[in-house]
Residue, then its C-alpha position, 0 to 999 in steps of 0.5 A: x529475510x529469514x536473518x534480517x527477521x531475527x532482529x526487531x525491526x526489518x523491511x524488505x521491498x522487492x519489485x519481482x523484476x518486474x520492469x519499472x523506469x523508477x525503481x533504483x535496485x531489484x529488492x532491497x532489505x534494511x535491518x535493525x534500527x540505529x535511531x527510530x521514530x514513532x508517532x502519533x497524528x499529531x506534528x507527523x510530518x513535521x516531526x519526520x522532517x526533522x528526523x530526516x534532516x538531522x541523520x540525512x542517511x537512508x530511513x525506511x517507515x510507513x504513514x498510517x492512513x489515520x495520518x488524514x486527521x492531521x492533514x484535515x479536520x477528520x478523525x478515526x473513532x472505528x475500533x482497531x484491533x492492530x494498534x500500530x503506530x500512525x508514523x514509524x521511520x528507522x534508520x538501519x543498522x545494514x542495508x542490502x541491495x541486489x540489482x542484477x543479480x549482484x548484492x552490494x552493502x550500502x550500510x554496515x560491513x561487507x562482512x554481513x553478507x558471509x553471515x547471511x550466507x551462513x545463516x541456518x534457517x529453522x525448518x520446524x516452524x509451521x503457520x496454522x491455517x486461520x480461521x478468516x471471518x469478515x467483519x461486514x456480511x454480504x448482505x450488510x455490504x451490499x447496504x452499505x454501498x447502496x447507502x453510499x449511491x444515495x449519497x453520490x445521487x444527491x451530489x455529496x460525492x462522486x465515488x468512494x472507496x469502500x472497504x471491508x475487514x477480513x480477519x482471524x483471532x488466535x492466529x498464529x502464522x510465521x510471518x516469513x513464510x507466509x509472506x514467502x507464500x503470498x509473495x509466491x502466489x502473487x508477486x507483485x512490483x511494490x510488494x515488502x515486508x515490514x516488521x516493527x517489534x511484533x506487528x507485521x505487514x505482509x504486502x502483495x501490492x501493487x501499486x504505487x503511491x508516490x516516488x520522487x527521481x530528482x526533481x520528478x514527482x510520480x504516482x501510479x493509481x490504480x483503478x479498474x480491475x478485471x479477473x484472470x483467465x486460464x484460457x489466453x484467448x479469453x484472457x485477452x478479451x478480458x484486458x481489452x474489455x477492461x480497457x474500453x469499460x467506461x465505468x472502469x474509465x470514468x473511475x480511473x479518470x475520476x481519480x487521475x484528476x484528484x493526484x493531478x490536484x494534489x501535485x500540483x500544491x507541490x508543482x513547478x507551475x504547469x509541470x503536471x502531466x498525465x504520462x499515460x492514462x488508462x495503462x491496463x497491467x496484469x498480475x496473477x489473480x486480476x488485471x488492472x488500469x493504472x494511470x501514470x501522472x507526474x511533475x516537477x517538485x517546487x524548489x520551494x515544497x519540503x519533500x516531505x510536505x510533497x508526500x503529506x500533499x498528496x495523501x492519502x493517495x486518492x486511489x484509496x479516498x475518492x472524490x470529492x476527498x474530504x467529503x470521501x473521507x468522512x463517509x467512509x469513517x461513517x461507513x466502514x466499521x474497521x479503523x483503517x490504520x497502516x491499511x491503505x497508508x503507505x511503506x517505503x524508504x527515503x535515500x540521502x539524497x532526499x529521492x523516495x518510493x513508497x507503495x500503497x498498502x493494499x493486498x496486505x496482510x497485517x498481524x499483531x503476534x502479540x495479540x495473535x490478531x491477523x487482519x486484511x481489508x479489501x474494497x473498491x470504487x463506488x460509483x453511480x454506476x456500481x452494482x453492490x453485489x459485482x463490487x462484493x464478488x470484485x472484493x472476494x477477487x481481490x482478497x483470493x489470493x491472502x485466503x489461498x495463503x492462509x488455507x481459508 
C-alpha cells in the first residue's frame, strides 16, 4: 500500500479473510491509471459503458451517491466540502492479487513484485490527532428525526435513513497509516482503500452493495445493529436479542423487499430469491442483520444498467425510495457525495463487486478537510436519542482512529 500510494491513483479491497462465497481473491490492489474516467451526473452510466466496452479489461471506480439526480428527478443543493468526482473509473496500470497466501500479477510484469518487496518505507510521517466536530448537535438531531416520525405518521414514508457529518478542518492525517490503524481497529469483509489525485476514502465497511458471479446478481443489506460486549456470555445475549428484535426486523424486511424490487428491472423473470433474511454477523465494535437477496441477470439488461437499477442501494435510502431521497436532502445539511455511493472493481469478464461506502472516512489533502458521516433507519418505532447514542457506536471506531 505504501508503494502503490506514491502514484496518483490506487485502490486496494481487502476481505480480512473473512469467509465469503463471492469474493474471488483475499485482497487485491490496482495502481496507477492507463486511461481514466470522471464524470459529472449527467450520462454516468452510460458513459461508463462505454468506457468499459472500449478497454474490456479490469476498471476499478466508485459511484458517488449524488448519481440519484440522474437516475431520478432529485437534486444535491447541501454544501460539500470534499468536491470529489460523482463517477470515477481507471484502468491500472498493475494490479495484484493475493489469495491464499500466494500474489499473482494480473496486469504489468512480474517484476513489480521485487520492486514492491524492495520498496522502503518512510518512517517519519506521523498523522496529527483531528479535531472532529459534528456538523448537527444533539439536540438538533433528535429535531430532526422527530420531524422525519411526523412524516412516517402521516404516510409520506416508512423509514429513512438519516445521516449526519462528523468532521475536521486543518486535518493533516497519513492516509496510509491511518487507514492501517482504522483497518486494524475494525476490519472488516468489503474494507478499501481508494486514492484519486489527493482526495481519499478510507473504508472499514461492512457491507455489500451488489456483486455479479456469472449470471448471479447478489446484494447484501445491512439493517439492524446492536453493540459489542467484552463478556461473551452477555455478548451472546445481545445477538440473539438483536435476532428476535422486531424493530430491527421490521427495518431490515422493509428494506429486503425495496432490493427485491430493484433486481427485479434487472431479473429472469421470477429468478429473485431471498437467500437468507435476518442473518446476524459480528464485527469488532456492533453486530449487525444482514439479508442476502439475489437473481439471475436478464440476458437483456447491460450490467451496468443492473447497477444503476439497483442504486443507490436501499440500505442507505429508505422506503418508499424517491420519496426517502428527498427527505433526506431536506433534512440532512451535508452533500452526501462518495458517502453512502459505493467503490469496487469490474473484471474482463464483465463480473463485479462493489461495497457500500459507510464506516468511512473521506479526506481531501488538498484542502486539508476530513469528513465522516454515520446514520441510521428512522422508523415509527425509532426513539431519537437511542438512534443518536446508535450513530456515536457506529462512528467510535473513526473517533479511537483519529485520537478524538
Amino acid at each position: 500500500m505504501h508503494w502503490a500510494n506514491q502514484f496518483e491513483v490506487c485502490c486496494f479491497l481487502d476481505s480480512n479473510n473473512y469467509k465469503d462465497a463471492y469474493s474471488a481473491y483475499d485482497f487485491i490492489i490496482a495502481v496507477d491509471a492507463h486511461h481514466e474516467l470522471k464524470c459529472a451526473t449527467e450520462n454516468a452510466f452510460d458513459q461508463l459503458k462505454s468506457f468499459y466496452a472500449l478497454h474490456k479489461q479490469w476498471v476499478f471506480g466508485f459511484f458517488s451517491y449524488d448519481l440519484k439526480n440522474e437516475i431520478e428527478e432529485l437534486h444535491s443543493n447541501n454544501p460539500d466540502h470534499l468536491n470529489f468526482p460523482d463517477l470515477y473509473f481507471f484502468v491500472p496500470k498493475y494490479l495484484i492479487a493475493f489469495k491464499n497466501g500466494n500474489a499473482e500479477v494480473l496486469v504489468g510484469p512480474e517484476s513489480i513484485l521485487a520492486e514492491i518487496n524492495s520498496f522502503r518505507l518512510k518512517t517519519d510521517v506521523q498523522s496529527k490527532k483531528a479535531a472532529v466536530a459534528q456538523r448537527l448537535s444533539k439536540d438538533q438531531y433528535v429535531q430532526k428525526v422527530e420531524a422525519l416520525r411526523e412524516h412516517i405518521i402521516r404516510g409520506d414514508i416508512y423509514e429513512v435513513n438519516f445521516c449526519q457529518e462528523f468532521f475536521a478542518e486543518n486535518a493533516e492525517i497519513d492516509p496510509v497509516q491511518t487507514f492501517e490503524a482504522l483497518n486494524s481497529v475494525s476490519p472488516t469483509p468489503f474494507a478499501g482503500y481508494f486514492k484519486v489525485q489527493g482526495k481519499y476514502v478510507l473504508s472499514a465497511t461492512p457491507e455489500r452493495f451488489l456483486c455479479k458471479r456469472g449470471l448471479k446478481l447478489t446484494s447484501q443489506p445491512i439493517k439492524g445493529t446492536a453493540k459489542r460486549s467484552l463478556d461473551p456470555m452477555e455478548d451472546e445475549a445481545i445477538k440473539l436479542q438483536l435476532r428476535n428484535d422486531i424493530k430491527e426486523q421490521a427495518e431490515n424486511v422493509m428494506i429486503v423487499d425495496l432490493v427485491r424490487h430493484d433486481l427485479t428491472k434487472s431479473a429472469v423473470k421470477g429468478s429473485v430469491t431471498v437467500d437468507e433474511l435476518f442473518g446476524i454477523y459480528s464485527f469488532p465494535q456492533v453486530h449487525q442483520m444482514i439479508s442476502t437477496i439475489s437473481c439471475e441477470l436478464s440476458p437483456k439488461v447491460h450490467f451496468i444498467d443492473a447497477i444503476k437499477n439497483a442504486f443507490p442501494m436501499g440500505s442507505m435510502t429508505g422506503a418508499p425510495k424517491v420519496k426517502a431521497m428527498k427527505l433526506i436532502e431536506e433534512y440532512e445539511v451535508t452533500k452526501r457525495g462518495i458517502y453512502s455511493g459505493s467503490f469496487g472493481c469490474i473484471s474482463p469478464d464483465g463480473d463485479f463487486d462493489f461495497n457500500v461506502v459507510i464506516r468511512s472516512i473521506l479526506y481531501n489533502a488538498e484542502s486539508s478537510y476530513l469528513s465522516f458521516q454515520v446514520g441510521g433507519a428512522i422508523t415509527y418505532q425509532s426513539n431519537a436519542v437511542l438512534e443518536y447514542e446508535e450513530c456515536l457506536l457506529k462512528a467510535s471506531a473513526i473517533l479511537k482512529v483519529l485520537g478524538s
